[in-house]
C-alpha positions in Angstrom: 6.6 -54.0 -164.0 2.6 -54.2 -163.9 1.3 -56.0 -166.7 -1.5 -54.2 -168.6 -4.8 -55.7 -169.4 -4.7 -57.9 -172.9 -8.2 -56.7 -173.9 -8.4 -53.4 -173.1 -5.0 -52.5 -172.6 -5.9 -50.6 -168.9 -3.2 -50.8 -166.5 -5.6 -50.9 -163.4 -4.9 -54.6 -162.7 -5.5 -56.6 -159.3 -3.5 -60.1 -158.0 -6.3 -62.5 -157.6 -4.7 -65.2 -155.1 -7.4 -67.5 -155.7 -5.5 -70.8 -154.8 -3.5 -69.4 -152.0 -6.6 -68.0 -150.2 -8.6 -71.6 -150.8 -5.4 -73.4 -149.6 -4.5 -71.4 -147.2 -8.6 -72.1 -145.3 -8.5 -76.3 -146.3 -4.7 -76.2 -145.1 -6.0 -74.5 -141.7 -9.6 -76.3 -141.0 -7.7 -79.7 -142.3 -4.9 -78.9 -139.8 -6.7 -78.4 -136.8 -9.3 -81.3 -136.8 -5.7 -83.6 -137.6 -3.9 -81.6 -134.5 -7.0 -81.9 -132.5 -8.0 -85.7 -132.9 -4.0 -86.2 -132.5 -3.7 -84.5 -129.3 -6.8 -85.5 -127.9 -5.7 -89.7 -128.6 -2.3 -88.4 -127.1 -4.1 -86.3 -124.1 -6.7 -89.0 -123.4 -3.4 -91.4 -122.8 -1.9 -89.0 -120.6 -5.1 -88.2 -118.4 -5.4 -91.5 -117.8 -2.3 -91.8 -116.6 -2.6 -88.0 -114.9 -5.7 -89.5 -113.7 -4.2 -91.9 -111.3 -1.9 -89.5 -110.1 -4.7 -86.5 -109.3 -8.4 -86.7 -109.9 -8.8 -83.4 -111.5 -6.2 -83.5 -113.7 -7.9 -85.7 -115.8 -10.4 -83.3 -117.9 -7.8 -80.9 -118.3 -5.5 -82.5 -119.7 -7.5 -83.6 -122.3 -9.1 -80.3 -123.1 -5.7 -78.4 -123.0 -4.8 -81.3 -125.4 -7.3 -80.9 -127.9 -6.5 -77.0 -127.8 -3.2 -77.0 -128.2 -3.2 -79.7 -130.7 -5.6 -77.8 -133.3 -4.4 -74.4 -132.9 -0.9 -75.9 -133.8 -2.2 -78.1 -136.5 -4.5 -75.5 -138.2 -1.1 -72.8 -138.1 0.7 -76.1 -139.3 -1.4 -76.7 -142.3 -2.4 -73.1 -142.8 1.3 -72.2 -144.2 1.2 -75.6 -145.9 -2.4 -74.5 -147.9 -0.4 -71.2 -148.2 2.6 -72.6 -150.3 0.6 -74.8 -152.3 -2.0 -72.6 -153.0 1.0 -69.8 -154.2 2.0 -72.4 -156.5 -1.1 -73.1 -158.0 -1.8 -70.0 -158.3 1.9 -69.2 -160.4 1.4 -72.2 -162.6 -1.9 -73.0 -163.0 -4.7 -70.0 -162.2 -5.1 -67.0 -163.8 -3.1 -64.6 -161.6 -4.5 -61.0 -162.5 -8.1 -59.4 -163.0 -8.6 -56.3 -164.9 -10.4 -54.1 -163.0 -11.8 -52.2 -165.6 -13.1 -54.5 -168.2 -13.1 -57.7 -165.3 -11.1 -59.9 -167.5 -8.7 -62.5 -165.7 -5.3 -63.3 -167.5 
């Protein structure tokens, strides 16, 4: 059922998803520079060791690293922000906007 506007009684109503959109970008920018710094500690180990083995490996390892590590991170905290921000948005935000009148309710 779609609700109707409380003011003006118009049923052209929007879903605002205010919280899940603003959790959804801090989940993902959070997520990467976490993955990123993680894998890069982790990958700066590893080319060291790498390092001994073959020269080049070295670089690669850590920039493959870092890579992999925020593009997994920022997907990791992306569909955290997403749940959270879907729950703030049920309990807390308003979650519809009038499109005729522009109240939120």
């Amino acid at each position: 059922m779609i609700p109707t506007c409380p003011a003006c009684h118009s049923d052209q109503i929007q879903h605002c998803h205010y919280g899940k959109r603003v959790g959804g970008t801090i989940g993902t920018v959070a997520g990467a520079f976490s993955g990123a710094s993680g894998a890069t500690a982790g990958a700066l180990e590893g080319a060291r060791i790498g390092a001994t083995v073959m020269r080049f490996a070295g670089p690669t390892a850590t920039a493959s690293g870092a890579v992999l590590g925020a593009i997994s991170g920022g997907l990791i905290g992306c569909v955290a922000g997403l749940k959270l921000g879907e729950v703030v948005d049920q309990e807390l935000l308003c979650r519809y906007r009038c499109t005729q009148c522009g109240k939120h309710f």
